[in-house]
C-alpha positions as a printed NumPy array, in Angstrom:
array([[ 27.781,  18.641,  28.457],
       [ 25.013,  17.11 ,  30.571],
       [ 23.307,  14.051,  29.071],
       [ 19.607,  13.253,  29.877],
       [ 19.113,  10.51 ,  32.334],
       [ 16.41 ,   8.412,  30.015],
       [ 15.263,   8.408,  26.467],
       [ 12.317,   9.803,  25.585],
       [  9.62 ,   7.614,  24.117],
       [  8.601,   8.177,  21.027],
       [  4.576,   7.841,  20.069],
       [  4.413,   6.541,  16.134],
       [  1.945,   8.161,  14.067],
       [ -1.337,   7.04 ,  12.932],
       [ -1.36 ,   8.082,   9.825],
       [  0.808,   9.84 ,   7.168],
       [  4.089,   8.07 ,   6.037],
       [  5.078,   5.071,   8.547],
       [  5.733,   2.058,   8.1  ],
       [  2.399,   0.783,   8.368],
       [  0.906,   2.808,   5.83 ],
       [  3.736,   1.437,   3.452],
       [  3.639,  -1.577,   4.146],
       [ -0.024,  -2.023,   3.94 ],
       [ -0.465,  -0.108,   0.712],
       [  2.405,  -2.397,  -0.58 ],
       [  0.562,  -5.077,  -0.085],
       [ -2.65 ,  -3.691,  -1.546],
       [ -0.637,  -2.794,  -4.65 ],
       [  0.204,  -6.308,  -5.004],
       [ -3.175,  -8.276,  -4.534],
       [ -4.597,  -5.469,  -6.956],
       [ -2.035,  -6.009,  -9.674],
       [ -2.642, -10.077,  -9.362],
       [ -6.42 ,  -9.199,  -9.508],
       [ -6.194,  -7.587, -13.091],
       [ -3.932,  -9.949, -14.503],
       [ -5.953, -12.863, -13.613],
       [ -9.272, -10.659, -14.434],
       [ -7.374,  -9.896, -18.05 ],
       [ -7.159, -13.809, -18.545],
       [-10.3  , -14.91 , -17.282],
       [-12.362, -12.484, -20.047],
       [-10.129, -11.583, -22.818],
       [-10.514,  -8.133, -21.787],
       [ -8.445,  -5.219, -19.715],
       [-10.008,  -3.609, -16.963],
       [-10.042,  -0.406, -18.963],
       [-11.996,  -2.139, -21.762],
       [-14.434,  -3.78 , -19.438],
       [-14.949,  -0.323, -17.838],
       [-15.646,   0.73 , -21.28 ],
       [-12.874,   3.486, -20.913],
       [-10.597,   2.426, -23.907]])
């Protein structure tokens, strides 16, 4: 069998499911979740409530 000389090099995506994407919507997931909590003790309220949607 005849093996290739080098490896090709691989270009990662821009978009779609990488690890950046992940990662960064992890993260936004996170800081979002803190923000209603904190929001929910601050006022007494939920977001939904305050939105007037419950």
């Amino acid at each position: 069998m005849i093996q290739p000389s080098r490896t090709p090099k691989f270009i990662t995506p821009k978009f779609g499911f990488n690890d950046f994407a992940e990662r960064f919507n992890g993260r936004t997931a996170m800081i979002a979740f803190v923000a209603a909590i904190i929001f929910e003790a601050v006022t007494g309220k939920g977001i939904f409530s305050w939105l007037g949607l419950a």
